[in-house]
C-alpha positions as a Markdown table, in Angstrom:
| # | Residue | x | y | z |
|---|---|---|---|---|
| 1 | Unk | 12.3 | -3.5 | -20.7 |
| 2 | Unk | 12.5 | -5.5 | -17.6 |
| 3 | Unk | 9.6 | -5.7 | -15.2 |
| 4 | Unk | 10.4 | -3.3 | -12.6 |
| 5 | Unk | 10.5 | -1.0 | -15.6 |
| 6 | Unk | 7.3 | -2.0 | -16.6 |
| 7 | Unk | 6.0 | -1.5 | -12.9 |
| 8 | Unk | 7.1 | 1.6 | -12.9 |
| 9 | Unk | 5.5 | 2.9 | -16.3 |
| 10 | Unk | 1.7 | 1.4 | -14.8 |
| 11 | Unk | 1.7 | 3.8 | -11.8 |
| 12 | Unk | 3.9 | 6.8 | -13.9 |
| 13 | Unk | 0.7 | 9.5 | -14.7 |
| 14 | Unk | 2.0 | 12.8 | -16.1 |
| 15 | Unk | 0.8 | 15.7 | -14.3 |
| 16 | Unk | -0.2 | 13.3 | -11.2 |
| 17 | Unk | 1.3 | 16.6 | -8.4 |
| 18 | Unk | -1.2 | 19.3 | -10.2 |
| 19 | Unk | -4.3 | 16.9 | -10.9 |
| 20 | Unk | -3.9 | 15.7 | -6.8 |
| 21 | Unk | -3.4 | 19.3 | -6.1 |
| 22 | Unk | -6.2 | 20.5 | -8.3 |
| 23 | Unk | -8.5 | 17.9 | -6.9 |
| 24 | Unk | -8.0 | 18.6 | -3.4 |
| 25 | Unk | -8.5 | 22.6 | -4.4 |
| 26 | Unk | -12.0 | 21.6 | -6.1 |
| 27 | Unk | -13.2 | 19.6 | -3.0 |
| 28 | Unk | -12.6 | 22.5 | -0.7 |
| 29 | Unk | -9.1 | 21.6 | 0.9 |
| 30 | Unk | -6.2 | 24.3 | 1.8 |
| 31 | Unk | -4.0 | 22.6 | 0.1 |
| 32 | Unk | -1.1 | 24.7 | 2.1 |
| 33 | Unk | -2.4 | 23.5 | 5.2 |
| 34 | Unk | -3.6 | 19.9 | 4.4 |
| 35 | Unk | -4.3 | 17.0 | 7.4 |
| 36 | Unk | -4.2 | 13.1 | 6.5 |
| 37 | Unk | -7.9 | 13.2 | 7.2 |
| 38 | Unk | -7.8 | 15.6 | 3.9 |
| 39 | Unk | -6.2 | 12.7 | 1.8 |
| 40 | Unk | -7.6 | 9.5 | 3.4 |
| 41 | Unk | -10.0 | 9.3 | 0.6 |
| 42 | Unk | -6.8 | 9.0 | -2.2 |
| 43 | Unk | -4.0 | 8.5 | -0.6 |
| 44 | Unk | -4.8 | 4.7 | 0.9 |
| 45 | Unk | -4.3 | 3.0 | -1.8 |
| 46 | Unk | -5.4 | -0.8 | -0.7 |
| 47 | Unk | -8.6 | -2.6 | -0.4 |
| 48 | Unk | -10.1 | -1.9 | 3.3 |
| 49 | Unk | -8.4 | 1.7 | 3.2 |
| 50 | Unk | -8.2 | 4.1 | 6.2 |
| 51 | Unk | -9.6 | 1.8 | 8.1 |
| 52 | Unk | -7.5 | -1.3 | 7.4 |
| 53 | Unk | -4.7 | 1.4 | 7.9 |
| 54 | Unk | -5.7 | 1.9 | 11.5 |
| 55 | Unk | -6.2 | -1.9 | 11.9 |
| 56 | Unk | -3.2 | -2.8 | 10.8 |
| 57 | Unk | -0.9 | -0.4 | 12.0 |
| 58 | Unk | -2.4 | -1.0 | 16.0 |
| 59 | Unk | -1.6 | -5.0 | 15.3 |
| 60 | Unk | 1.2 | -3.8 | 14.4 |
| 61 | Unk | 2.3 | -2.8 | 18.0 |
| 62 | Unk | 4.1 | 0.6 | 16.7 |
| 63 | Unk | 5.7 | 3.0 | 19.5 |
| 64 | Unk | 6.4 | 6.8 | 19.2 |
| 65 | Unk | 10.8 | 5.6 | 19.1 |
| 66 | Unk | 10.2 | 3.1 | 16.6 |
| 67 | Unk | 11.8 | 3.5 | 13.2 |
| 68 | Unk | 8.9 | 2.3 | 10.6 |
| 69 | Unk | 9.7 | 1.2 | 6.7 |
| 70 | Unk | 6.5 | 1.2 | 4.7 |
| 71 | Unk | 8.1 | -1.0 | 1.6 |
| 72 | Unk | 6.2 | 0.2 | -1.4 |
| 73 | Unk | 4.7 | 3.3 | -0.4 |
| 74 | Unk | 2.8 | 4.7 | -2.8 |
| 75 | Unk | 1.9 | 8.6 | -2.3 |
| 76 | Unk | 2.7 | 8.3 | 1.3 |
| 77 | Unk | -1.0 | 7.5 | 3.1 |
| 78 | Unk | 0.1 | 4.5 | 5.5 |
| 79 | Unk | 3.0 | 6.2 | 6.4 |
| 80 | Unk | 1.9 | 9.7 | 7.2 |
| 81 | Unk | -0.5 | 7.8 | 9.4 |
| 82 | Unk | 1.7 | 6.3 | 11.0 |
| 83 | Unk | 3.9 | 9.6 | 11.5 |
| 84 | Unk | 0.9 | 11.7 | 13.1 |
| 85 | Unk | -1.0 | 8.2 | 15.1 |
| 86 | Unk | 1.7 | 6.4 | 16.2 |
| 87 | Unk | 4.1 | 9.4 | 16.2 |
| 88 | Unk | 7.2 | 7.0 | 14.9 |
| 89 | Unk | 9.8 | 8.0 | 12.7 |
| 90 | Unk | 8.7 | 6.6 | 9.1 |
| 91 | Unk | 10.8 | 6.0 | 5.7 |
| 92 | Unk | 8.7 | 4.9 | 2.5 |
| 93 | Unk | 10.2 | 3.3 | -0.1 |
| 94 | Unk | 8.9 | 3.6 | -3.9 |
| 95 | Unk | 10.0 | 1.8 | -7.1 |
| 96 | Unk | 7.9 | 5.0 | -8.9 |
| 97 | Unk | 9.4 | 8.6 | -8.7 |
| 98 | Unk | 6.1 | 10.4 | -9.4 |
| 99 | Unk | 4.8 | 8.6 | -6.3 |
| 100 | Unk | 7.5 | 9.4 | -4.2 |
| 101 | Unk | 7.8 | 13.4 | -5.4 |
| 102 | Unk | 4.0 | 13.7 | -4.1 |
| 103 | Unk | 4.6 | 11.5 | -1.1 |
| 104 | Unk | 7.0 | 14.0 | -0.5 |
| 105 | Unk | 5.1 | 17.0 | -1.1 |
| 106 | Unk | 2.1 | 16.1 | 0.8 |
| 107 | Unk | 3.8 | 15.4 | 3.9 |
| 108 | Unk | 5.3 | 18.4 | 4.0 |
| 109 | Unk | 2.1 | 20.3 | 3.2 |
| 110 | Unk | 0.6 | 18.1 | 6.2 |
| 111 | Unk | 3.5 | 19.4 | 8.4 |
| 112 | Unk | 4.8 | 15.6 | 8.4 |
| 113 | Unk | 8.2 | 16.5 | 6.9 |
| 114 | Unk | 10.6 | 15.9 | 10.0 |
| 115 | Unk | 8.5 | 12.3 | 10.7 |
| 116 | Unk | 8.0 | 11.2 | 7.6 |
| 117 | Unk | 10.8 | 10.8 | 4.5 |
| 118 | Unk | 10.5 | 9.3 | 1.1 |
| 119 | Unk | 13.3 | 7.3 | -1.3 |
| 120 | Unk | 12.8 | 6.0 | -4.5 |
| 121 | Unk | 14.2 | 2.6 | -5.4 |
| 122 | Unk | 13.6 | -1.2 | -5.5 |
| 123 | Unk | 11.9 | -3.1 | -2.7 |
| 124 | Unk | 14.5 | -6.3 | -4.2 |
| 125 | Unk | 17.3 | -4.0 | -3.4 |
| 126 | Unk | 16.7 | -1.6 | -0.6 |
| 127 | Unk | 19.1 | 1.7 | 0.3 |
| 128 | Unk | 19.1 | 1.4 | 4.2 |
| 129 | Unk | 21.9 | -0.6 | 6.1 |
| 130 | Unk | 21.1 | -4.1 | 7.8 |
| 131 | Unk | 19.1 | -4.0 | 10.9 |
| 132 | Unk | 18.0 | -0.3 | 10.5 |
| 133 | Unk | 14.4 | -0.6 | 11.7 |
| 134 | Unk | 12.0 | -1.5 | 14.5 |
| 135 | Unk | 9.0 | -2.4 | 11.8 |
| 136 | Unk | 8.3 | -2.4 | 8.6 |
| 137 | Unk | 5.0 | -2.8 | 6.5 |
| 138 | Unk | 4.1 | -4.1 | 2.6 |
| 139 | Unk | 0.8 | -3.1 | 1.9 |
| 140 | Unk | -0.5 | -4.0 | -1.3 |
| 141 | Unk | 2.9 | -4.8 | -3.2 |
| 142 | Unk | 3.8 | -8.3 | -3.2 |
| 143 | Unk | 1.2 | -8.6 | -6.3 |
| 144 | Unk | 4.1 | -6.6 | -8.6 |
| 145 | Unk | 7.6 | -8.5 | -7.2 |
| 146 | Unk | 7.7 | -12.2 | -9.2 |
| 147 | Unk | 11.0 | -12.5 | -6.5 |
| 148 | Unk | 9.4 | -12.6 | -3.4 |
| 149 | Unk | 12.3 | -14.7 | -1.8 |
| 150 | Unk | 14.3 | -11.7 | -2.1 |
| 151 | Unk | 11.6 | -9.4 | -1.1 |
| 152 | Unk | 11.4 | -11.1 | 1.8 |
| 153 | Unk | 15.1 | -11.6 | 2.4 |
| 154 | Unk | 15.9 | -7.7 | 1.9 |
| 155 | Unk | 13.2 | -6.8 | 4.2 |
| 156 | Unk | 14.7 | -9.0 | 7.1 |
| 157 | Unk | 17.9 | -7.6 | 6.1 |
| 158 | Unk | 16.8 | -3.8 | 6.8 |
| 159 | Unk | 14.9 | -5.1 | 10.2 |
| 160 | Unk | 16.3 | -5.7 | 13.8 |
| 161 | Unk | 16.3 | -8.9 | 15.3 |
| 162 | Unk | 12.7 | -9.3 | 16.9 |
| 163 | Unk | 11.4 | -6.5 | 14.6 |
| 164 | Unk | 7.8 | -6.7 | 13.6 |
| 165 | Unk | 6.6 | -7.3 | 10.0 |
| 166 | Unk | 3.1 | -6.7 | 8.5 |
| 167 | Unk | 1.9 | -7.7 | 5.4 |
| 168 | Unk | -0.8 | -6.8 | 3.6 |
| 169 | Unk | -1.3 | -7.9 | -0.1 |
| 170 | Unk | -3.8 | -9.4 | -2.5 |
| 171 | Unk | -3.6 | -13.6 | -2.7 |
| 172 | Unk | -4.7 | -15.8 | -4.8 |
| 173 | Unk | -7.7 | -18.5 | -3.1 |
| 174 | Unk | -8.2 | -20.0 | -6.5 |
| 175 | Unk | -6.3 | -20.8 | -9.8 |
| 176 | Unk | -8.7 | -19.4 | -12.1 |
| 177 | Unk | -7.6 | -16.6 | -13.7 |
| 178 | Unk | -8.1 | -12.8 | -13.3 |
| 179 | Unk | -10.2 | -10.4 | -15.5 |
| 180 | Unk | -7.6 | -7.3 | -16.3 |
| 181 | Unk | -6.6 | -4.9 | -16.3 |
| 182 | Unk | -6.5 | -5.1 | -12.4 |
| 183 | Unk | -5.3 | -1.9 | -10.3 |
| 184 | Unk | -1.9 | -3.1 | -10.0 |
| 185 | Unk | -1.2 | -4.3 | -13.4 |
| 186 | Unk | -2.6 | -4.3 | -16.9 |
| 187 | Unk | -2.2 | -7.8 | -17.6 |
| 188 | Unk | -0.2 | -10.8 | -16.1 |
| 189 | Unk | 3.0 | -9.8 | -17.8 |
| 190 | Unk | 3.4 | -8.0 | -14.4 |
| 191 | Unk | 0.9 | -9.2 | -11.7 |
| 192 | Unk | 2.3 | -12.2 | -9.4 |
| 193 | Unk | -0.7 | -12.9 | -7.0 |
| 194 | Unk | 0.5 | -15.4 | -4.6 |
| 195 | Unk | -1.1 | -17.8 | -2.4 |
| 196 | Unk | -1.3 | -17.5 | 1.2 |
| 197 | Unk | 0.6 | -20.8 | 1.9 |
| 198 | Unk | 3.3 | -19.7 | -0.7 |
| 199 | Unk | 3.5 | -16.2 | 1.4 |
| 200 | Unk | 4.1 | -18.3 | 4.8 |
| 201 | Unk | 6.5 | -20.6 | 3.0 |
| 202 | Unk | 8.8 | -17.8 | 1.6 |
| 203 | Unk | 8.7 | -15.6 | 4.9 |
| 204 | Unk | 9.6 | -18.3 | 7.3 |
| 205 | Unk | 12.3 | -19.3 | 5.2 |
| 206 | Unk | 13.1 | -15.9 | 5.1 |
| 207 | Unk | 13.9 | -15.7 | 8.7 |
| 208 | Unk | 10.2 | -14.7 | 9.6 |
| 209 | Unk | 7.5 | -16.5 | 12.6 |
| 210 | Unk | 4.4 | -15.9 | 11.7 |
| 211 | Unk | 2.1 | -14.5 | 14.8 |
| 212 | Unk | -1.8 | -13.9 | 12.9 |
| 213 | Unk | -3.1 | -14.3 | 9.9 |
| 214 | Unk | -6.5 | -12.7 | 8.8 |
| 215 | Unk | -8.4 | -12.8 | 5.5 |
| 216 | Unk | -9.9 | -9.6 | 5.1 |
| 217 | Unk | -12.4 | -10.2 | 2.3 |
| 218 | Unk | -15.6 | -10.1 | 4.2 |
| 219 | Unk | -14.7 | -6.9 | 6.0 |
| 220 | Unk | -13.3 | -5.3 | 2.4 |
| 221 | Unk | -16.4 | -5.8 | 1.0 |
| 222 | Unk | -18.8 | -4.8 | 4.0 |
| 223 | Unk | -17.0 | -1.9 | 3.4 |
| 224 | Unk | -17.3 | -1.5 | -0.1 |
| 225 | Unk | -21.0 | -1.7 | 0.0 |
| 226 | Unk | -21.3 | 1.0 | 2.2 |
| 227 | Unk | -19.2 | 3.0 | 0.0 |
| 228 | Unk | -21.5 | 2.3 | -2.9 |
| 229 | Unk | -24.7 | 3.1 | -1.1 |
| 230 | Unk | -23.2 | 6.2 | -0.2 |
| 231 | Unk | -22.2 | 7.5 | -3.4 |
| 232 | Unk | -25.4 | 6.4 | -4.7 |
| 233 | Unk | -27.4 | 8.5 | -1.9 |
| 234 | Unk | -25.0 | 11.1 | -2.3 |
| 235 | Unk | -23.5 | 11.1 | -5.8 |
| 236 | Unk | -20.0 | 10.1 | -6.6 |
| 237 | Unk | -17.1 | 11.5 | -4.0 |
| 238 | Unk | -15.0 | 14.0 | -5.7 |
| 239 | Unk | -11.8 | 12.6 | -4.0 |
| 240 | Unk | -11.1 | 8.7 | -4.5 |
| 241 | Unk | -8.3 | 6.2 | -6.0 |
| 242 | Unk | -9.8 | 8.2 | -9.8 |
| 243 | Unk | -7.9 | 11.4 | -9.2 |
| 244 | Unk | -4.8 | 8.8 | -8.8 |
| 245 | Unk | -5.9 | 6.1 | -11.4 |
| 246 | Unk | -7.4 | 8.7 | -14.1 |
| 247 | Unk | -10.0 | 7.5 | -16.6 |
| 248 | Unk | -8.7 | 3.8 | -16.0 |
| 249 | Unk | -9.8 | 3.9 | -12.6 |
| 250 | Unk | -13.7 | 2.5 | -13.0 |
| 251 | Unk | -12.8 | -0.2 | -15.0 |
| 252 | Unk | -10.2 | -1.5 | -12.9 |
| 253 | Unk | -11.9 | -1.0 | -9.6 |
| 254 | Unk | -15.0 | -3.0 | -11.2 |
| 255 | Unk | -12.6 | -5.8 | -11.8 |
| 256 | Unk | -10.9 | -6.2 | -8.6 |
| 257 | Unk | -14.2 | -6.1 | -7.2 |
| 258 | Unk | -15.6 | -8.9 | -9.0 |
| 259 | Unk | -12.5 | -10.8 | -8.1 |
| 260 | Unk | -13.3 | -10.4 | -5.0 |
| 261 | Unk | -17.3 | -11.2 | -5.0 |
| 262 | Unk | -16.0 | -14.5 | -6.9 |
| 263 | Unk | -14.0 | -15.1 | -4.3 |
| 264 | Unk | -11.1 | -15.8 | -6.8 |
| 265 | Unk | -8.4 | -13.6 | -4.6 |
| 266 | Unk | -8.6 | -12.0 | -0.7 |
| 267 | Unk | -6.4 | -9.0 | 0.9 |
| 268 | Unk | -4.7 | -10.9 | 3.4 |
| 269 | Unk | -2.9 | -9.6 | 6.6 |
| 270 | Unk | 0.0 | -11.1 | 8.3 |
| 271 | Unk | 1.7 | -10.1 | 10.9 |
| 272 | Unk | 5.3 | -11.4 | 11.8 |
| 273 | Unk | 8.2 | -11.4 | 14.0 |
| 274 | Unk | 12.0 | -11.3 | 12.8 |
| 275 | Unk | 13.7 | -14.5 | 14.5 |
């Protein structure tokens, strides 16, 4: 089994469209008539969530007649975002087709579906034709490609000359090893954390100027502890990343956490042009 099938098989939950469904039904949604502000609280799946969304996506500079690739795109949050916001035409791409059946689904049940479309496939070996977009985005991916000179490569491919680039992924700040399983992979056999310098290296040789980098850690965990003393004035939130990670969820949340507090890895933003 080679890693992208083991990628695959870590986000793969059976059942994940009902228990979503079901989950959105017991925390008094129509789930006919859902919004994004419905699913912000399990559909942004990244440290700093909706609002590193927003943040991003403004730095981001996108315009209603841009064409946007969210690379990686999970259940669809960033992207339907991006679709009602920004009002820009948005493909997501997804290695996992569970992910991208209820990215699909929620869109449409948002009334996203002519904005927003989904694909499933590899982010090392995208389906879209050279210089087919304005934009493109990679939150929280990089940790599960070991090839990120190709990653980088395809995604310059896909973008137009002067087309603007975020990323948006966990890095390493240390070498000391990280407690597992982590949200993104069970163990090392398929979690490539990066440094920041080895990010800038790859992407300029890529074809890519860097215009800002921010370390978002501080702001992560502001907002983390806000979440916590919510929960503990309010009780536990009945929609969050659980009804995505199922019974797995606490530990793994505890340990990217920790990771964080230690200051062993940040979410790091970057934001770049295509030369």
């Amino acid at each position: 089994m080679d890693v992208e099938d083991r990628v695959m098989r870590h986000y793969t939950h059976p059942e994940l469209e009902a228990r979503v469904l079901a989950a959105l039904q017991a925390a008094g949604k129509d789930v006919e008539r859902l919004t994004i502000d419905d699913l912000s609280a399990l559909d942004e799946f990244h440290l700093g969530w909706r609002a590193q969304t927003e943040s991003l996506t403004d730095r981001l500079g996108l315009r209603s007649d841009d064409r946007l690739l969210d690379i990686g795109c999970g259940i669809g949050g960033p992207a339907r975002y991006c679709a009602a916001h920004h009002g820009c035409a948005v493909q997501g791409l997804d290695l996992t087709p569970d992910f991208v059946a209820l990215a699909r689904t929620l869109t449409e049940r948002c009334g996203l579906g002519g904005r927003a479309s989904f694909h499933q496939g590899s982010a090392l070996a995208m389906p879209f034709a050279a210089a087919s977009f304005d934009a493109a985005m990679l939150i929280h991916v990089g940790m599960n490609i070991a090839d990120k000179a190709k990653l980088f490569a395809e995604a310059r491919r896909v973008l137009k000359g002067g087309g603007r680039f975020a990323v948006y992924d966990v890095m390493a700040m240390t070498e000391a090893a990280l407690p597992y399983p982590m949200p993104w992979a069970e163990n090392p056999g398929t979690s490539f954390v990066a440094t920041p310098a080895q990010y800038r290296a790859l992407l300029a040789t890529a074809g890519f100027r860097l215009q800002d980098e921010r370390d978002r850690r501080a702001a992560v965990l502001q907002l983390a502890t806000a979440m916590r003393e919510r929960a503990a004035r309010e009780g536990p939130p009945a929609l969050g990343l659980h009804v995505i990670l199922g019974h797995e969820a606490k530990e793994r949340l505890r340990n990217v956490m920790t990771a964080l507090e230690q200051g062993l890895i940040a979410p790091v933003e970057m934001i770049l042009h295509a030369a």
